[in-house]
C-alpha positions in Angstrom: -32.8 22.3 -7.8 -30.9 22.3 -4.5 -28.3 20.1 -3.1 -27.3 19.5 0.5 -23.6 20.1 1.4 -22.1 17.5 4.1 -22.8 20.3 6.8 -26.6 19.7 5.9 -27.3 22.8 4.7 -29.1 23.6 1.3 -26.7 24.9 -1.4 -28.2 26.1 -4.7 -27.3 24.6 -8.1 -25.7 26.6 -10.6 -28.0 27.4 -13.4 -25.5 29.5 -16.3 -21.8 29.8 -17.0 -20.1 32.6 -18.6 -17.1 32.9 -19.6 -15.1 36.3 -18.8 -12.3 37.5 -21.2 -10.0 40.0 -19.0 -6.6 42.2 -19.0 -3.7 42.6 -16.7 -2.6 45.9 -17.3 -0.1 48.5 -15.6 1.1 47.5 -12.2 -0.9 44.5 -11.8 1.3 42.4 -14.0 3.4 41.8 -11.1 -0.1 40.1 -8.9 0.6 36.7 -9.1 -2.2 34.2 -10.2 -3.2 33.8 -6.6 -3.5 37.3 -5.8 -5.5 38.2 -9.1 -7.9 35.2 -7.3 -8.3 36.6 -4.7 -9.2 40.3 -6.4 -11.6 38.2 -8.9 -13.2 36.6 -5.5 -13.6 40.0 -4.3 -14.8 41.3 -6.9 -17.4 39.0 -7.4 -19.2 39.5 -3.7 -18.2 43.3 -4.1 -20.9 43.1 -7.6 -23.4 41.1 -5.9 -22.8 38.4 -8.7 -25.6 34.9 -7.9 -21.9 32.7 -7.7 -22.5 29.3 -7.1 -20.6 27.4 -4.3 -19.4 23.5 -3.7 -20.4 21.8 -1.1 -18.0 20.5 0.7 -17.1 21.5 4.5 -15.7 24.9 3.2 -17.5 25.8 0.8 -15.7 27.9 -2.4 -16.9 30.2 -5.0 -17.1 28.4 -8.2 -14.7 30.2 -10.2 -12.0 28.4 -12.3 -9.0 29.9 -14.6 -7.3 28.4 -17.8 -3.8 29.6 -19.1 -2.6 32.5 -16.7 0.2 34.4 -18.1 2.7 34.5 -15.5 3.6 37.2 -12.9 5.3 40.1 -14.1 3.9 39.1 -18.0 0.5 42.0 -18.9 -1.9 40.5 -20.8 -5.3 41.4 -23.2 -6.5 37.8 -22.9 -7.1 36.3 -19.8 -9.2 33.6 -18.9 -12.3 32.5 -16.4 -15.4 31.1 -15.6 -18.2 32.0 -13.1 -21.3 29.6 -12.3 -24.4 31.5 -11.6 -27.4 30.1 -9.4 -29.4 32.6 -11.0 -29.1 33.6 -15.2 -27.8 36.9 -15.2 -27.2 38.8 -18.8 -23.5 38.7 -19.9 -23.0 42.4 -20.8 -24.6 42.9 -17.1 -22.4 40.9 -15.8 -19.3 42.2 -17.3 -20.2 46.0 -16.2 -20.7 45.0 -12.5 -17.8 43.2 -12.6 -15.5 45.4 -14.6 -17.0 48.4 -11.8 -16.0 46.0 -8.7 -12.5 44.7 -9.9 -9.2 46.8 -8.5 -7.5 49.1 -11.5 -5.1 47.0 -14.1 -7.8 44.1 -14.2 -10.0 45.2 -16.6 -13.3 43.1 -18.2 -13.1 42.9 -21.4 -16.0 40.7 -22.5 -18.6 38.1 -21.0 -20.0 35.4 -22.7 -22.6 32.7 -21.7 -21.7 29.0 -22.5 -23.2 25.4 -22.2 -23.1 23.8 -18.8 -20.8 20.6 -20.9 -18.7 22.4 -22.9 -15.2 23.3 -22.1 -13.2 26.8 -21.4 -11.8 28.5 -24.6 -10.1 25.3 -26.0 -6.7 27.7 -25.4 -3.7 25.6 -27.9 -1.3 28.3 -28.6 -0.8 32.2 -27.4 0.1 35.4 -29.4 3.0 37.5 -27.0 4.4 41.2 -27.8 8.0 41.2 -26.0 9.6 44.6 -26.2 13.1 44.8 -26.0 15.3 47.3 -24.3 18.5 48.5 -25.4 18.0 46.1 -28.3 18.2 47.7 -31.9 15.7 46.4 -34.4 18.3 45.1 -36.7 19.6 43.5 -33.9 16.7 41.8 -33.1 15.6 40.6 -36.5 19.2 39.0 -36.4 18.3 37.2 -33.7 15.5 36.3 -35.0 17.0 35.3 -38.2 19.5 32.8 -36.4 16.8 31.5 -33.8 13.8 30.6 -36.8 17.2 28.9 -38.9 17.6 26.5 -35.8 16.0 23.4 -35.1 16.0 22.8 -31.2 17.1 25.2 -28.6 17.1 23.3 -24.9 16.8 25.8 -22.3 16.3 25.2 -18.3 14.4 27.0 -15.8 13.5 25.6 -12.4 10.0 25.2 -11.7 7.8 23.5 -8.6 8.9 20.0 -9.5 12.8 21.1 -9.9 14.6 22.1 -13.1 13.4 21.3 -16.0 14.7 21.4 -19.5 12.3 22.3 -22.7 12.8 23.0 -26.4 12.1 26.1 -27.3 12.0 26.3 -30.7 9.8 23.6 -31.0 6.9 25.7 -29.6 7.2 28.8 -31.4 5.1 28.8 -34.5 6.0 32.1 -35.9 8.2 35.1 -35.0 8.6 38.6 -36.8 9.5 42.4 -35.9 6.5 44.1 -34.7 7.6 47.2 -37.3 3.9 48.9 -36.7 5.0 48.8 -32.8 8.3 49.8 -33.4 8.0 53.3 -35.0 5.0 54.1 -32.6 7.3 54.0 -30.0 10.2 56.8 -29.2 13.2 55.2 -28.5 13.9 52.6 -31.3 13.6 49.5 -29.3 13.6 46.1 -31.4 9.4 44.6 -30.4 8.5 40.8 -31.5 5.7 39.4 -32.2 5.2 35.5 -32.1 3.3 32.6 -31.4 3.9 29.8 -29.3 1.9 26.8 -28.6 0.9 25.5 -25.3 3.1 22.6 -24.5 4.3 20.6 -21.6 6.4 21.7 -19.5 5.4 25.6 -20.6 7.5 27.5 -22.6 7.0 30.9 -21.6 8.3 33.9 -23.7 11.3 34.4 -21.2 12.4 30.8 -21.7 12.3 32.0 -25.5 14.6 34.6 -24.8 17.2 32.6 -23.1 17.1 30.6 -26.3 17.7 34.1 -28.2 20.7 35.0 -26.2 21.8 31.0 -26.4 21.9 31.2 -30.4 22.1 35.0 -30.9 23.6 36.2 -27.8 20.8 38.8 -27.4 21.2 40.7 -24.2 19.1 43.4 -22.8 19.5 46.7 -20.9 16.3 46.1 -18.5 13.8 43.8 -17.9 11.4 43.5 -21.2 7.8 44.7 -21.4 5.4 41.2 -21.9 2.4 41.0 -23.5 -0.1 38.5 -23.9 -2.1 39.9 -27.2 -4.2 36.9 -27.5 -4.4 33.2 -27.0 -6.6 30.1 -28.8 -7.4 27.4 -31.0 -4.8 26.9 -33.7 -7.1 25.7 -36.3 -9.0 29.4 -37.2 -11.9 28.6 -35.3 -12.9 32.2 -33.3 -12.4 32.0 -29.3 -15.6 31.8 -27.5 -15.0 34.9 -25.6 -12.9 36.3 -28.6 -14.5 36.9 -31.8 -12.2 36.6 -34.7 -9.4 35.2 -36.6 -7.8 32.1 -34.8 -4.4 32.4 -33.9 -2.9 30.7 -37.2 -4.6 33.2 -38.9 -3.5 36.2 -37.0 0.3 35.1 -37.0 -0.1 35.1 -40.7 -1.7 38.4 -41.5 0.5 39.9 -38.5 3.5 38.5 -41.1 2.4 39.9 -43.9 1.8 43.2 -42.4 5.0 43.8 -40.6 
């Protein structure tokens, strides 16, 4: 079937969405969302992907985002969706694309959904912060003193002016990352946590204001960011993610550290 935009000319409806797991790695941690837009946008024309467009007087690609780590934060779970005006096969898809997309933005899977159902219902991530100049038994200090608190306000100044948040109240769980720890050379304390999708965000440096509020952790350089994964909280498997839910993986992550 095909629609007529308000210009009057025919515009195609979509027929398939898939949903596209991808990383931020290297240098592009530092694109902001718009900019990894723009790439995606790119991309998309650049692999002769069927996208569909609105209708209105200027006319879009149909591509929407959920949960965006922030600039300067590297991620393995990323999150978007394409509609198609034509079926295309998802592991297709997710070569053409993963061939047309700039190094550092890297297609990990594709997955077709329902035209009804939702994005990855996305309730709580799983981050890797690495910490420089930060011993490990420094950090599990830290850690120690933040977990035995209950509420840690902290303020950051977003679009709508500064805001204050709790941030203990969205961290679920938080442990040394020992596995990650002695892989690396030069003894840096690395956590692992969870933390749930609230309102306003807490991101994982609002966390560490809240270790240096309680703990007075300090570091020597900016620290490395990871998003590892992010999900339902109830063990269901992310659409685009096969396995454990996040609950789940903050557990075994617990008992293997």
């Amino acid at each position: 079937m095909t629609r007529v935009s308000v210009t009057g000319r025919p515009v195609p409806d979509s027929v398939q969405h898939v949903q596209v797991r991808y990383a931020k790695r290297g240098r592009m941690r530092f694109a902001s969302h718009r900019d990894i837009a723009r790439a995606v946008e790119r991309g998309v024309r650049k692999a002769g992907l069927p996208i569909a467009y609105s209708a209105g007087f200027t006319p879009h690609p149909k591509i929407s985002y959920a949960g965006a780590a922030a600039t300067g934060m590297a991620s393995e779970a990323e999150y978007l969706e394409l509609a198609f005006t034509s079926p295309c096969e998802p592991e297709d898809v997710r070569a053409r694309l993963d061939a047309a997309l700039p190094d550092g933005i890297d297609v990990i899977e594709v997955a077709e959904r329902g035209h009804e159902a939702p994005l990855t219902h996305l309730e709580a991530s799983q981050w890797q912060l690495t910490l420089p100049g930060v011993s490990p038994a420094a950090a599990q200090a830290a850690v120690d003193e933040f977990l035995a608190t209950s509420q840690v306000e902290v303020e950051r100044l977003t679009k709508k002016g500064m805001r204050r948040m709790d941030a203990r109240a969205a961290v679920i769980s938080m442990q040394l990352d020992r596995r990650a720890i002695a892989a690396q050379p030069d003894g840096s304390g690395i956590l692992r946590m969870v933390v749930r999708h609230t309102t306003p965000a807490v991101r994982p440096d609002d966390i560490l204001a809240a270790l240096n509020r309680v703990a007075g952790l300090t570091l020597s350089a900016p620290p490395l960011v990871t998003r590892l994964a992010q999900g339902p909280l109830d063990g269901a498997a992310v659409t685009a993610n096969p396995g454990p839910g996040l609950s789940e993986a903050a557990a075994g992550r617990g008992r293997e550290a």
